[in-house]
MARBA-3410 file (N, C-alpha, C, O; in Angstrom, 1 decimal):
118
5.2,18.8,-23.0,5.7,18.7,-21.7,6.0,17.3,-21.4,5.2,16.3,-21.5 ~ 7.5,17.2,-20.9,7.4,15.7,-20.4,7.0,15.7,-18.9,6.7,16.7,-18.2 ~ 7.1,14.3,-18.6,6.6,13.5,-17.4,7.4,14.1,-16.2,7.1,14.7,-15.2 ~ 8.8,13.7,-16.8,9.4,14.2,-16.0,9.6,15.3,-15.2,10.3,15.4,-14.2 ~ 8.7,16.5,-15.8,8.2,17.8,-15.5,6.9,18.3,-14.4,6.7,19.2,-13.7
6.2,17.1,-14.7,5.0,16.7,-13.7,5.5,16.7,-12.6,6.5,15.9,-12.4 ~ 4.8,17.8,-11.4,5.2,16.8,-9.7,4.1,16.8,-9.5,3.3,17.4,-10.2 ~ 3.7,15.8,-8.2,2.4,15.3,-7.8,2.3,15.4,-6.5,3.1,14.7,-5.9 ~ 1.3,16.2,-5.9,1.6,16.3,-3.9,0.1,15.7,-3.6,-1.0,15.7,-4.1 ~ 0.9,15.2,-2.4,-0.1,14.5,-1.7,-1.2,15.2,-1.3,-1.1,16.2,-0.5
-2.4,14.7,-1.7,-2.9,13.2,-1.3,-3.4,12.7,-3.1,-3.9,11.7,-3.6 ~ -2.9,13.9,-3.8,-2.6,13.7,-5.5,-1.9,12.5,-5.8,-0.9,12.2,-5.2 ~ -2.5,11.5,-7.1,-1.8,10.7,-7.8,-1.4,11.1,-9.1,-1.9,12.2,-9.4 ~ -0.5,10.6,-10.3,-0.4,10.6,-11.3,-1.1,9.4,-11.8,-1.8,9.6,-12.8 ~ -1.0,8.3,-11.3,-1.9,7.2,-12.5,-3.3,7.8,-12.1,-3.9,8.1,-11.1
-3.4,7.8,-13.8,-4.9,8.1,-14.3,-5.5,8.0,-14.2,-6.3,8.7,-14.8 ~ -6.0,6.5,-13.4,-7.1,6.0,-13.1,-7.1,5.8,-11.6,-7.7,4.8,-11.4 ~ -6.8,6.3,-10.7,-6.7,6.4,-9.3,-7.5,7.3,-9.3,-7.5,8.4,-9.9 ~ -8.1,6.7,-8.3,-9.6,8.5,-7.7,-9.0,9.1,-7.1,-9.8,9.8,-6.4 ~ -7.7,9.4,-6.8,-6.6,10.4,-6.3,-6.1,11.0,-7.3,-5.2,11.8,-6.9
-6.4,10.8,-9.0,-5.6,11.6,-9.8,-5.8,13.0,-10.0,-6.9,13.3,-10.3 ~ -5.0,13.9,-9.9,-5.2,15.2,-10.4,-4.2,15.6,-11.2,-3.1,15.2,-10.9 ~ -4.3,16.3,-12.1,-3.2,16.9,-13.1,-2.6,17.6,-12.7,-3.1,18.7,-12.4 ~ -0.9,17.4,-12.5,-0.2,18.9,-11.4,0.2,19.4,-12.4,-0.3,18.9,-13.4 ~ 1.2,20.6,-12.6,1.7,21.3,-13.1,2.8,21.9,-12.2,2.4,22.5,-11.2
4.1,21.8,-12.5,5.1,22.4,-11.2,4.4,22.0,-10.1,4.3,23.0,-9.4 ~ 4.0,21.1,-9.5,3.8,20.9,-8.2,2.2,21.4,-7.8,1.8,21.5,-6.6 ~ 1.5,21.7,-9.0,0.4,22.7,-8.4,-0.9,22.1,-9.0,-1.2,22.5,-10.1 ~ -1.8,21.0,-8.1,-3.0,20.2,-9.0,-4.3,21.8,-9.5,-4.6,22.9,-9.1 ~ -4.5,20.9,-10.5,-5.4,21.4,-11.3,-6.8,20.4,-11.9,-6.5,19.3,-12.1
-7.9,20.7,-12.0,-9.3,20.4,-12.4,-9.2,20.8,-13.7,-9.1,22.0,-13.9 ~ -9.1,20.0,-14.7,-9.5,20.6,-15.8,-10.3,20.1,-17.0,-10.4,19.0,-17.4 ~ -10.9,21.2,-17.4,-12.6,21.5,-18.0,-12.0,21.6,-19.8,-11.1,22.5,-20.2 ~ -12.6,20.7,-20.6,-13.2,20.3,-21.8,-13.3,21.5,-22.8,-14.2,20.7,-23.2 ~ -13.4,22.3,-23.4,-14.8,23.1,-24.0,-14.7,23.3,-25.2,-13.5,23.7,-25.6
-15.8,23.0,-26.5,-15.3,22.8,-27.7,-17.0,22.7,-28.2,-18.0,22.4,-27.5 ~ -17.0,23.2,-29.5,-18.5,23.6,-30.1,-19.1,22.3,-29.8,-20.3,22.5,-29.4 ~ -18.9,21.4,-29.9,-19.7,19.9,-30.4,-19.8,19.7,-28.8,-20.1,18.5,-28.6 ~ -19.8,20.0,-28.3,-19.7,19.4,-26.1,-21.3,18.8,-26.2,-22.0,19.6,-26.7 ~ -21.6,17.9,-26.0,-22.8,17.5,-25.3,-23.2,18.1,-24.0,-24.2,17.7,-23.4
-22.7,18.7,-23.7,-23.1,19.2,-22.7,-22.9,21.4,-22.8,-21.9,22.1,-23.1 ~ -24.3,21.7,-22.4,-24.4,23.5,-23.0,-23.3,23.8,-22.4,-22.3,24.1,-23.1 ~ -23.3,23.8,-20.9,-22.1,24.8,-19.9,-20.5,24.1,-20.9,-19.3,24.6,-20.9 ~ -20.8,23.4,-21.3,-19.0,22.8,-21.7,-18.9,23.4,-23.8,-18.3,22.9,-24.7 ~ -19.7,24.3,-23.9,-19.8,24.6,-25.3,-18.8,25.9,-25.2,-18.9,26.7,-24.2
-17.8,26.1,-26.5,-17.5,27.3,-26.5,-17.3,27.2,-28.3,-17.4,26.3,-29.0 ~ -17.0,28.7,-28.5,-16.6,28.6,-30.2,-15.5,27.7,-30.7,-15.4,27.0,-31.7 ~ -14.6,28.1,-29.5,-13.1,26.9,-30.2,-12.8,26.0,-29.3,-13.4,26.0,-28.2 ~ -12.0,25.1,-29.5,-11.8,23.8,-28.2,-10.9,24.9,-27.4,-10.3,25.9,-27.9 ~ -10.9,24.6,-26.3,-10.3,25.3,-24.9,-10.4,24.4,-24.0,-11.3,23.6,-24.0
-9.3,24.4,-23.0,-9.2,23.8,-21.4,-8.7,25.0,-20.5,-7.7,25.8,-20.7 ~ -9.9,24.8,-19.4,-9.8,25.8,-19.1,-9.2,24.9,-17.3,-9.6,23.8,-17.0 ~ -8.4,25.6,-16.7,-7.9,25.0,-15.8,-7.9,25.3,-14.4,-6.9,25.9,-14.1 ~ -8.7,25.3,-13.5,-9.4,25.4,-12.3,-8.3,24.6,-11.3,-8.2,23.4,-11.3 ~ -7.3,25.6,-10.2,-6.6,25.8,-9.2,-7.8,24.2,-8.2,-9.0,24.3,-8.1
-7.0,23.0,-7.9,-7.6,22.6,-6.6,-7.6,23.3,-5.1,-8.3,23.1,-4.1 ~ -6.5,24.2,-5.6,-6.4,25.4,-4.4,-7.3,25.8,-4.1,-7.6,25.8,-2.9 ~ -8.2,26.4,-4.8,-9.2,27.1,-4.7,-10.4,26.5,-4.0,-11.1,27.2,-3.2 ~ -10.8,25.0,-4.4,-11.4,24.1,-3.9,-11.4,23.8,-2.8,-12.4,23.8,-2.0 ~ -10.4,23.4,-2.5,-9.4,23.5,-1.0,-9.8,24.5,-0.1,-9.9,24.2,1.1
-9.9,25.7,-0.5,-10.2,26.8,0.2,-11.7,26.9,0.9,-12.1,27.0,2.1 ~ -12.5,26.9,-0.6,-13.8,26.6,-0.6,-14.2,25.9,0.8,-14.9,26.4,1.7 ~ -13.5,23.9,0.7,-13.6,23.5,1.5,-13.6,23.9,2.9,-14.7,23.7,3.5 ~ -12.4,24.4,3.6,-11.4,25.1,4.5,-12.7,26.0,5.4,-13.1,25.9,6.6 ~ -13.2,27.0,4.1,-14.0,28.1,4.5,-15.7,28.0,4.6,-16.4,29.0,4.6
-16.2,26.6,4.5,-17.6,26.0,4.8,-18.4,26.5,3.4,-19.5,26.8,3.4 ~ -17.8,26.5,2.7,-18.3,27.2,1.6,-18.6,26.2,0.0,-19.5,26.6,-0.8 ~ -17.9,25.2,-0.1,-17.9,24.3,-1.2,-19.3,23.9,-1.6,-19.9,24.1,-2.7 ~ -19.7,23.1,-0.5,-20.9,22.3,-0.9,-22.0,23.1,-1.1,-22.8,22.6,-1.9 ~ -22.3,24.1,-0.6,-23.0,25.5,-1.4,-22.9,25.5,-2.5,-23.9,25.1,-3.2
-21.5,26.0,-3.0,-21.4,26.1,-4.4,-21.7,25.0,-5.0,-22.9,25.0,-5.4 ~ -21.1,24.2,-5.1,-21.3,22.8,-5.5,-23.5,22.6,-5.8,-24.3,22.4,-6.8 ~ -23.5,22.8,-5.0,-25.3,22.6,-5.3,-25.8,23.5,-6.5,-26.3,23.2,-7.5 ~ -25.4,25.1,-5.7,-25.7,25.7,-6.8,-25.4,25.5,-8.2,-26.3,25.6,-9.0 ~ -23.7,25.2,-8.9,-23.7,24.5,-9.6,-24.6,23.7,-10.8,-25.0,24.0,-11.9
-24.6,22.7,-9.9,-25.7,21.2,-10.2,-27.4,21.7,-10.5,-28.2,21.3,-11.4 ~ -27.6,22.5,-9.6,-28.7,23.2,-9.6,-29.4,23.6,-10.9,-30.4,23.0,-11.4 ~ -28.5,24.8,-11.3,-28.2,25.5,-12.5,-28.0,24.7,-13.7,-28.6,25.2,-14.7 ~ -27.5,23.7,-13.8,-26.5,22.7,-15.1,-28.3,21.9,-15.1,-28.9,21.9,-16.1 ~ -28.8,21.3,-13.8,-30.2,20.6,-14.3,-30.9,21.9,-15.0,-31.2,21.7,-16.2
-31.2,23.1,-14.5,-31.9,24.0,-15.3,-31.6,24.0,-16.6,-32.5,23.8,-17.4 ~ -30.2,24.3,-17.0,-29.7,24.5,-18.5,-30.0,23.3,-19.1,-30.5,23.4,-20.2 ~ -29.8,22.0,-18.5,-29.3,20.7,-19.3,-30.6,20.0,-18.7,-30.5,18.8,-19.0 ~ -31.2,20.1,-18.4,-32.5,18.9,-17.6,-31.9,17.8,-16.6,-32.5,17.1,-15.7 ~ -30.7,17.8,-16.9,-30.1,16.8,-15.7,-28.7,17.7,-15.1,-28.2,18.8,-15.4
-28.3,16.7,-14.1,-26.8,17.0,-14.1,-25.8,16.3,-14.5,-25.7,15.1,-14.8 ~ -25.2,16.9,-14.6,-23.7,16.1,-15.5,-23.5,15.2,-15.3,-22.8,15.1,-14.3 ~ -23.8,13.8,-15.9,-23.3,12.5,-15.8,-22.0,12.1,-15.5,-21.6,10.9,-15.2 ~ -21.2,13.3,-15.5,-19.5,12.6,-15.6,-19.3,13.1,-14.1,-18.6,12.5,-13.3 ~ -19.9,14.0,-13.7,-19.7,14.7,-12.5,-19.1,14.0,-11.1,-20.0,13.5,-10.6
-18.0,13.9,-10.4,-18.3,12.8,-9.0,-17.3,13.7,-8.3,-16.6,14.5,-8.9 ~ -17.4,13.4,-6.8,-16.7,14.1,-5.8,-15.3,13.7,-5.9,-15.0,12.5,-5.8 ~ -14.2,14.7,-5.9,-13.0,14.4,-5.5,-12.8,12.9,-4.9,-13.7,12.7,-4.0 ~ -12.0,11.8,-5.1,-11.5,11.0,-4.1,-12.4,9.8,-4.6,-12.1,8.6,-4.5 ~ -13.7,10.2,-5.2,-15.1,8.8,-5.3,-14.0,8.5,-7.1,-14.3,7.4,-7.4
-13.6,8.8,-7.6,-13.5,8.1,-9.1,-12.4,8.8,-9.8,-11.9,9.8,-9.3 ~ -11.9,8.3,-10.8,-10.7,9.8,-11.4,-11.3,10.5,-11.8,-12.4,10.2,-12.2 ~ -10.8,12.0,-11.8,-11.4,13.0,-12.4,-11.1,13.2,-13.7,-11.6,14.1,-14.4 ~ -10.1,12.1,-14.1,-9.5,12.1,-15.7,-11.0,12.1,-16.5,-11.1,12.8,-17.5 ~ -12.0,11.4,-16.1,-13.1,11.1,-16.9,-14.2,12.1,-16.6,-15.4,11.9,-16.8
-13.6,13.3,-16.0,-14.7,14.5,-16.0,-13.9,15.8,-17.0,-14.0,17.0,-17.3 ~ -13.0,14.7,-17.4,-12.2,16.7,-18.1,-12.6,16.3,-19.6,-12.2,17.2,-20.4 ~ -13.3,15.2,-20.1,-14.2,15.7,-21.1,-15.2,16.1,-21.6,-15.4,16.4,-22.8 ~ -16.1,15.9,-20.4,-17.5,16.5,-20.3,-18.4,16.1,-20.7,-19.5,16.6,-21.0 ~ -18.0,14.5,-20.9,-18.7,13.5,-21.8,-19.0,12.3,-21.1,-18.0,11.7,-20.8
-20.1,11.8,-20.6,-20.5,10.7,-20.1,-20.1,9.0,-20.5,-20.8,8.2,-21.2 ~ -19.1,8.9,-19.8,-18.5,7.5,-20.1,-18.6,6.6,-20.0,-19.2,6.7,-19.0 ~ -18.5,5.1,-20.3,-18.6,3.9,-19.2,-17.7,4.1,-18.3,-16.9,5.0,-18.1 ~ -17.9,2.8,-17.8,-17.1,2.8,-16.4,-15.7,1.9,-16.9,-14.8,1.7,-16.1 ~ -15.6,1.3,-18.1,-14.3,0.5,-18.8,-13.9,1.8,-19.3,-13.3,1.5,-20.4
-13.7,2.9,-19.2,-13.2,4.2,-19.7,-11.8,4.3,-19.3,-11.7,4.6,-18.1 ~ -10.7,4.3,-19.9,-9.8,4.8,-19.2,-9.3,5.9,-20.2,-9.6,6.0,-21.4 ~ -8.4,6.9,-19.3,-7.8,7.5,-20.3,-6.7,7.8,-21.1,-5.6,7.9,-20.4 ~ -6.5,8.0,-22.3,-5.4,7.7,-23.4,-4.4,8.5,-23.5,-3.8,8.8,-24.5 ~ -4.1,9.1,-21.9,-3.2,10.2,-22.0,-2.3,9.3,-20.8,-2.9,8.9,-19.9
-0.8,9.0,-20.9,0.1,8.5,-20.0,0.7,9.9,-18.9,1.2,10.9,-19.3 ~ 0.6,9.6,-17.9,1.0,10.9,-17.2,2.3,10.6,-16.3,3.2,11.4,-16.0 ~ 2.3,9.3,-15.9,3.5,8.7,-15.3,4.6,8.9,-15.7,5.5,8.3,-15.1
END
């Protein structure tokens, strides 16, 4: 896929390191999740590598319908049960890029990522 094929709607960035980045596709941002046998992290383990790609729409909705931050807890909740903590990569929309949550792997903060999307 080229760049050129990417659109990005507001309040979405394409540079990758803006806490506004989200990955569009045709116009349409997406969250997307890691998963591959070796994951350091259990919920991000599957048999083969996979990305699995989570609608911000839906989030949005979540939001919309008082409903997010619920989930969101329970979530976290659950991930410390399975994992003893919660996800180190984890941060709220808008606080950091989310480029450095789609591999499910706890980074520094000199992390950037090696995919050009611009």
């Amino acid at each position: 896929m080229s760049a050129p094929r990417l659109h990005f709607r507001a309040p979405r960035c394409r540079l990758r390191n803006s806490a506004k980045f989200s990955l569009s596709i045709a116009s349409h941002p997406f969250f997307v999740i890691g998963l591959h046998p070796g994951a350091s992290r259990i919920a991000r383990r599957f048999r083969h590598p996979a990305l699995v790609f989570n609608s911000h729409r839906q989030f949005e909705q979540l939001r919309d319908d008082g409903r997010y931050a619920k989930m969101q807890a329970i979530i976290r909740k659950r991930d410390k049960l399975l994992q003893g903590s919660v996800n180190p990569s984890l941060a709220d929309f808008g606080t950091a890029t989310e480029a450095r949550q789609y591999s499910g792997r706890d980074v520094g903060k000199d992390w950037e990522c090696p995919y050009d999307f611009s």
